[in-house]
N, C-alpha and C positions, 0 to 999 in steps of 0.2 A: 395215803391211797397206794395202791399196787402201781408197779410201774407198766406201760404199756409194753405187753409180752403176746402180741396178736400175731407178731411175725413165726412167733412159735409153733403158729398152728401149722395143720396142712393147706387148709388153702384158704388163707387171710382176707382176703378180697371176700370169696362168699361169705365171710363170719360176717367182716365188716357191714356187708348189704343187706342179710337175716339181722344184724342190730340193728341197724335204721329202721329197716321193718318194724321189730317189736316195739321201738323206742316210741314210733310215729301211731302204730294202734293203741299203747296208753296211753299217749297225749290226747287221744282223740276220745279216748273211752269217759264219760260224765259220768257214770256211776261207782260211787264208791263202795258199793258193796261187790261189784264185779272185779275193780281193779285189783287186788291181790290179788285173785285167782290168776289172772290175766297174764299178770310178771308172775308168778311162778312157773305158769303153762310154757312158757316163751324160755325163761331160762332150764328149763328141763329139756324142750328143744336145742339150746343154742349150743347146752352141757354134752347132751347125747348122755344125761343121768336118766334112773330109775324115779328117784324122789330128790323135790325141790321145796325146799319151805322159806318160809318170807320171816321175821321177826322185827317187832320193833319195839325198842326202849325207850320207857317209859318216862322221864325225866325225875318227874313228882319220886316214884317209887322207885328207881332203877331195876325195875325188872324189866324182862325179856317177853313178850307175849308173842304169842304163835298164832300169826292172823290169816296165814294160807299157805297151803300144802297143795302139790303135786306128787299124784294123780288123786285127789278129792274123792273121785266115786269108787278107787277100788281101796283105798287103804284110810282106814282111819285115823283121826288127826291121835298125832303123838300120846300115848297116853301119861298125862301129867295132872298131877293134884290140882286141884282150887286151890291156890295162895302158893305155890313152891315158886322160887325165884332163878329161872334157868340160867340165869347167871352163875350159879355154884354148879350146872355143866361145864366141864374145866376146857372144853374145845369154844365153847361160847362164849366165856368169860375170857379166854386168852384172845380171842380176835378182839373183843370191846376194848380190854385192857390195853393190848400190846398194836394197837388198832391199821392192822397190817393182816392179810388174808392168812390164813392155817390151813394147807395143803399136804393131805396124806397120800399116796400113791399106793400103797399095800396095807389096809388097818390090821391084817393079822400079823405084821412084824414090828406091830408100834402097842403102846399099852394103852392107845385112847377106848373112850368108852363109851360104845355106841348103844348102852341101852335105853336111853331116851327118844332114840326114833324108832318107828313100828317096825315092827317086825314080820319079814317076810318068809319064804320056802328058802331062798339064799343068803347069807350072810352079806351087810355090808363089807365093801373090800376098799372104797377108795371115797375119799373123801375132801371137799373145801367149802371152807368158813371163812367168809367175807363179807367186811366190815363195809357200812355203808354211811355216807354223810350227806351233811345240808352244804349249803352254802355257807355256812361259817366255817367248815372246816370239823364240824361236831359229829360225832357217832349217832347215827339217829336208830339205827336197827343190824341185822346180821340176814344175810343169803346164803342159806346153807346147800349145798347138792352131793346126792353119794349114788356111788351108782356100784352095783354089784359083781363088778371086776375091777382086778387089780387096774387105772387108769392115772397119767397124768394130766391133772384137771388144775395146775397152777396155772397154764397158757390160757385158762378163760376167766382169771381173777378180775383182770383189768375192765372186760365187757359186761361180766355178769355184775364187777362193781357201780358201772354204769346206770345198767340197766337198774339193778336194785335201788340205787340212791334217786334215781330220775320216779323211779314208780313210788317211793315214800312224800319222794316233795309233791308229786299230782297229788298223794290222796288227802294230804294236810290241806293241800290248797282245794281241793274239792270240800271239805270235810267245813273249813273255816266259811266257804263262801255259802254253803250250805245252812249255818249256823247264822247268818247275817240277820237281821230281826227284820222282820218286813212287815210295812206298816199298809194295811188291810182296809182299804174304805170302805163304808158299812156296806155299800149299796152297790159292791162290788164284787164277784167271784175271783179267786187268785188261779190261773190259769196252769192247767196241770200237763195238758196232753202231751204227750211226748218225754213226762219227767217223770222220775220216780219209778221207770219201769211201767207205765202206762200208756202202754203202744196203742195205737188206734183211732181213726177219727170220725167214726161212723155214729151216726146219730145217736145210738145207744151208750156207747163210750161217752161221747160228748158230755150226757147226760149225768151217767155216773160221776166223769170228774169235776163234774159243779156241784153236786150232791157233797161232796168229798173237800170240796172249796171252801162249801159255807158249814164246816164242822172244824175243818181244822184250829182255829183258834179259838173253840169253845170248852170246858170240861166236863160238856157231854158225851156220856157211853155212846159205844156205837154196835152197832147189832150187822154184824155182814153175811147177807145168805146169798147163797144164790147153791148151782149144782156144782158137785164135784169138778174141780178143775179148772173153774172160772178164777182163781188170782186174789184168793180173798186175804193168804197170807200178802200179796203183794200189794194187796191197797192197805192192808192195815201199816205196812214198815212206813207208804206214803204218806200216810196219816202222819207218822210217827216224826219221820224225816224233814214233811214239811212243814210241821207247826213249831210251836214253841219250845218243846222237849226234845228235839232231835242233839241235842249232845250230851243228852244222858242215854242210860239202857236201854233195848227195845230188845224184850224178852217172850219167848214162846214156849207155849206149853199145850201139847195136845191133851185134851182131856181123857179122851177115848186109849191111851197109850199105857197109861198104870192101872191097877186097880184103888180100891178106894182107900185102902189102911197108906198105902205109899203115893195115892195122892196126894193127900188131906197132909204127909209132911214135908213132901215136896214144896207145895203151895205155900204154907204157914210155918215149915221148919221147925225144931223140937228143941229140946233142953238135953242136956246129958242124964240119960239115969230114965226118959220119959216113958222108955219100953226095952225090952230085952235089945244088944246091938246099940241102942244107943249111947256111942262111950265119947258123944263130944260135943259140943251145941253147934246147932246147925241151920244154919238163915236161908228160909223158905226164899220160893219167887218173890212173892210178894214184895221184900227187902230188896233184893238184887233188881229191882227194874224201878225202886225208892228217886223219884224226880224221874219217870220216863212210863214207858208204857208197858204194860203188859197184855199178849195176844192170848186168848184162851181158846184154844180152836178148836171143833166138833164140842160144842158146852155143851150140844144136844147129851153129851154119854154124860154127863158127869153125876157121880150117885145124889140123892134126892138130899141124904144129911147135910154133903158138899155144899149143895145150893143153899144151905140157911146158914151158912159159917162165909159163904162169898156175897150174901144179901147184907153182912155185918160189915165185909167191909165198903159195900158200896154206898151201904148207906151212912156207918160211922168213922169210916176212914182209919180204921185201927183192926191190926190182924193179933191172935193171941196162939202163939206157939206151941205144939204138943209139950204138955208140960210145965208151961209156964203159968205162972201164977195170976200173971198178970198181962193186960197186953197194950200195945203199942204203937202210937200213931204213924201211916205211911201215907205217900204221895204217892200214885201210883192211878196213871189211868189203866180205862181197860176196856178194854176193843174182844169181842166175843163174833165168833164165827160157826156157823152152822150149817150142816146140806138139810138140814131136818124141817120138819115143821111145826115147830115151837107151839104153835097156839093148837094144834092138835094136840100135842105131848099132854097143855095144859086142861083141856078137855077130857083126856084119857085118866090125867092124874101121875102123869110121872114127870112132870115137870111145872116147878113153883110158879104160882098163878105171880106173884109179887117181884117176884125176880127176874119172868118175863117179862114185865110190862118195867123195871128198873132197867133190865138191861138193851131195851127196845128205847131206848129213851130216843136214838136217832136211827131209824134203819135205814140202810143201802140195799138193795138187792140188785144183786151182781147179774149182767146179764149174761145168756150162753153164746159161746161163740158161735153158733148158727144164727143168733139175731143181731151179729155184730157185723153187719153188711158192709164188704171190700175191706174188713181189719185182718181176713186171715192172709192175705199176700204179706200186707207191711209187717204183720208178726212177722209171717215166716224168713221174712227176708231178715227181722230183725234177729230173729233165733238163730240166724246160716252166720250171721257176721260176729255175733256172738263166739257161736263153737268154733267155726277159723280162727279167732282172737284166742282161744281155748288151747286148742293145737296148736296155733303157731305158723298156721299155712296162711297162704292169700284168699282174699271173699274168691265164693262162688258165683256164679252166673244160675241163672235157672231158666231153663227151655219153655215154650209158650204149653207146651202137653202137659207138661210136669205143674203150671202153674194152674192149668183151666182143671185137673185132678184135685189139685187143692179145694180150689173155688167149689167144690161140687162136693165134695165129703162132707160129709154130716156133724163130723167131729163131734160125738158122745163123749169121748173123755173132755172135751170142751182146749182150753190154750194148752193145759198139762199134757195132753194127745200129742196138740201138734210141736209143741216144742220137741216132745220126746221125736216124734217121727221127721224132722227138719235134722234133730243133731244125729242119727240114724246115716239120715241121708247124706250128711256131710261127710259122715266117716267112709260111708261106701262109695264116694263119689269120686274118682281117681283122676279124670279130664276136668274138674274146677267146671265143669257144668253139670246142674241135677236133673237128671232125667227122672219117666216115670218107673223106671225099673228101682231106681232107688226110694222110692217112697214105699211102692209093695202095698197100695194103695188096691182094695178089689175094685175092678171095673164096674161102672155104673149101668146099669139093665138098661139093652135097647127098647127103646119105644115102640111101640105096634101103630096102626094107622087110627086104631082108637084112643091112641093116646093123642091125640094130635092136638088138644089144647094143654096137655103137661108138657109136652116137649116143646111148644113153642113158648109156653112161661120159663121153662129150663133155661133155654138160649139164650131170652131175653138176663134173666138174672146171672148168666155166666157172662153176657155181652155186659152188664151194669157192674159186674165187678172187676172185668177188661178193664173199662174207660175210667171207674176209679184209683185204679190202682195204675195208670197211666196218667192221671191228672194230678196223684201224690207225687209220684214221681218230678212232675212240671211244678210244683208249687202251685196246680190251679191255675198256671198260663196256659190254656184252650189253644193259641195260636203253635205254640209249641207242641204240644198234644196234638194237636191234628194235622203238624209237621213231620211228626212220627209216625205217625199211623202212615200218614200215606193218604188221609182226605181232607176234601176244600174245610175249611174251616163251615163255612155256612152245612156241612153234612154232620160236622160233630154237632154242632149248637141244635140240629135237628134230632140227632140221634140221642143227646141231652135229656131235650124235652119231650123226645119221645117214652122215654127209659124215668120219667120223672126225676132228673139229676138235676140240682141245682145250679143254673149258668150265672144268675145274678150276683152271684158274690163268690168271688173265687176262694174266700179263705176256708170257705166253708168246705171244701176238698181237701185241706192241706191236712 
């Protein structure tokens, strides 16, 4: 490990208090599809770099995989072959090897070779590669940061090696505990709310995730509709994550995203020789998600031939590759997602009567977030704690205008909306409280004196998403909640059951 060189910075003290920081939001973080993102966000912060990438070694195979980069939305991940082994990158391979941080301070007076990270409008100028370990003392991955001035960035080997080696041990221990086989009594649903990226506890939600309970340990299809932007890639990874298969692949593929010659060998992959271009054999999805799951999303688009070459394998469990002679048994569920209306299609004639009703074997239908009553506070709050984790700054606060705004939007783009407009708000938020200027949210039409039975249903449904998302907050302890508010207890229990809120059972709020 690097020796401790924190005294080298400028001002030690703050680095020191921003790593507790970071250290203490990935301990806390339970999602392991989040947590890379999370440690490279935080050391891109602590670097004062451009771009931060995560890597970890692979044991089985001694390669190197690149499982998160900073900044994620503007620069694309590194571009590197399927199968190349970044270890014969010679700045990568020397920190594994010689398992001691490699720190450049000017790369144009040194002959290393920075063409394996993306490329920007500036050239890389400075550079450190640092080596990351478990508890045995073992190299478990590399934290790489470059940032586009000449910079000496050996004084944050010590903390970014912290930080790196602490954010590999959480994801393993996430990953492993994740993996634990859990024994399912028949006549019982496994409880999802709050896992898996399944925010929400409103009845509708509720609903869904028992839907999603009693599927997961079957190897029935699942058919996921609902309107754009309700989360259908995020219940199918649940599916994925919390059944059986969650430690093999979980692979997606929009349908609607190719056309049909370059789907059909995306999906099924080709032979060498099977078309002009094709100069190597080449293993469809199908193969790559083999023991794990495969998402097929918008299948509403996918060409009609498609549909009788994916009715083959649902039915026969074997894909046959462009070109191949012959074809091949896989494992390989498959979870199908759609905004459309399939049994329409089927009527119309553009979509297989056989394949619908195959791939409808279990439907969910997702519902929209206008029917998901008091879920859009506790997203949003969960989206704001999110993007600060992202950044690298402290959670935000949000003002009671800025919250009763939410409550009252309509949100057409349905979670996808508001997440977008939450992490929006966090960026433009400069005082660590969100106001309504930061939403940019249009104001709701004043009411006239004829509207005077919509406006007092308005209040009452803006009053019912108050007291839920203030009884989330309590766990459902009422005495607490109406310690906050500010009234006797006997006015909440009143105002409860006036608002139809369930008092009798407090979990039922949680």
């Amino acid at each position: 490990m690097s020796e401790n060189n924190l005294d080298q910075l400028p001002d030690p003290l703050a680095h020191a208090s921003a790593l507790i920081g970071c250290i203490t939001r990935i301990g806390l973080d339970s999602d392991d599809a989040s947590l890379p993102g999370a440690c490279v966000a935080a050391a891109a912060h602590l670097s004062h770099c451009e771009l931060c990438q995560l890597y970890r070694l692979d044991d089985a195979t001694g390669r190197l995989d690149l499982i998160a980069q900073h900044p994620s939305a503007t620069l694309p991940l590194a571009d590197t072959p399927s199968g190349v082994d970044l270890r014969h990158v010679r700045l990568l391979r020397d920190t594994v090897d010689q398992r001691v941080a490699v720190s450049m301070d000017d790369v144009w007076n040194s002959t290393c070779d920075t063409a394996f990270l993306p490329a920007l409008g500036s050239p890389w100028r400075a550079l450190l590669s640092v080596p990351l370990f478990d508890r045995f003392n073992t190299v478990t991955g590399v934290l790489l940061c470059a940032a586009q001035r000449p910079a000496a960035l050996q004084a944050y080997a010590f903390s970014l090696g912290q930080l790196g080696s602490f954010a590999l041990h959480q994801l393993a221990l996430l990953r492993s505990l994740r993996c634990m086989p859990v024994v399912v009594p028949q006549d019982r649903a496994v409880p999802l709310a709050g896992m898996y990226g399944l925010i929400g506890s409103s009845t509708a939600m509720a609903h869904t995730c028992q839907l999603i309970s009693k599927v997961l340990h079957t190897p029935y299809t699942v058919l996921l509709r609902g309107e754009t932007g309700t989360g259908k890639e995020v219940v199918a990874r649940a599916i994925h994550q919390a059944g059986p298969r969650a430690d093999k692949a979980f692979v997606v593929q929009n349908c609607a995203a190719f056309p049909e010659g370059l789907l059909e060998s995306e999906l099924f992959g080709y032979r060498k020789g099977a078309f002009t271009g094709a100069e190597r054999n080449y293993a469809g999805l199908f193969d790559a998600a083999h023991g794990g799951t495969l998402l097929l999303d918008e299948i509403g688009d996918m060409p009609l031939p498609l549909q009788a070459k994916l009715l083959r394998v649902l039915q026969e469990g074997e894909v046959r590759p462009l070109g191949a002679s012959a074809a091949h048994k896989v494992d390989v569920r498959i979870i199908a997602a759609t905004h459309r209306d399939l049994a329409a299609m089927v009527a119309q004639g553009s979509f297989r009567e056989d394949l619908y009703y195959r791939l409808a074997q279990f439907p969910i239908q997702l519902p929209a977030l206008r029917e998901r009553e008091g879920d859009v506070l506790q997203l949003a709050r969960h989206f704001a704690d999110k993007a600060c984790a992202n950044l690298g700054r402290t959670p935000v606060q949000w003002s009671n205008i800025a919250l009763d705004q939410l409550s009252s939007h309509p949100f057409p783009g349905n979670v996808r909306e508001l997440k977008c407009l939450v992490e929006r708000a966090v960026l433009l938020c400069d005082d660590n409280l969100i106001l309504p200027a930061h939403l940019s949210l249009p104001l709701a039409p004043v009411a006239t004196a004829v509207d005077d039975v919509t406006l007092r249903q308005r209040m009452e449904r803006v009053e019912r998403v108050f007291l839920l998302d203030c009884l989330q907050k309590n766990r459902g302890n009422r005495t607490r909640t109406a310690r906050e508010l500010g009234v006797a207890r006997r006015t909440l229990l009143y105002r409860l059951a006036r608002l139809n809120i369930p008092c009798g059972d407090a979990s039922a709020e949680r």
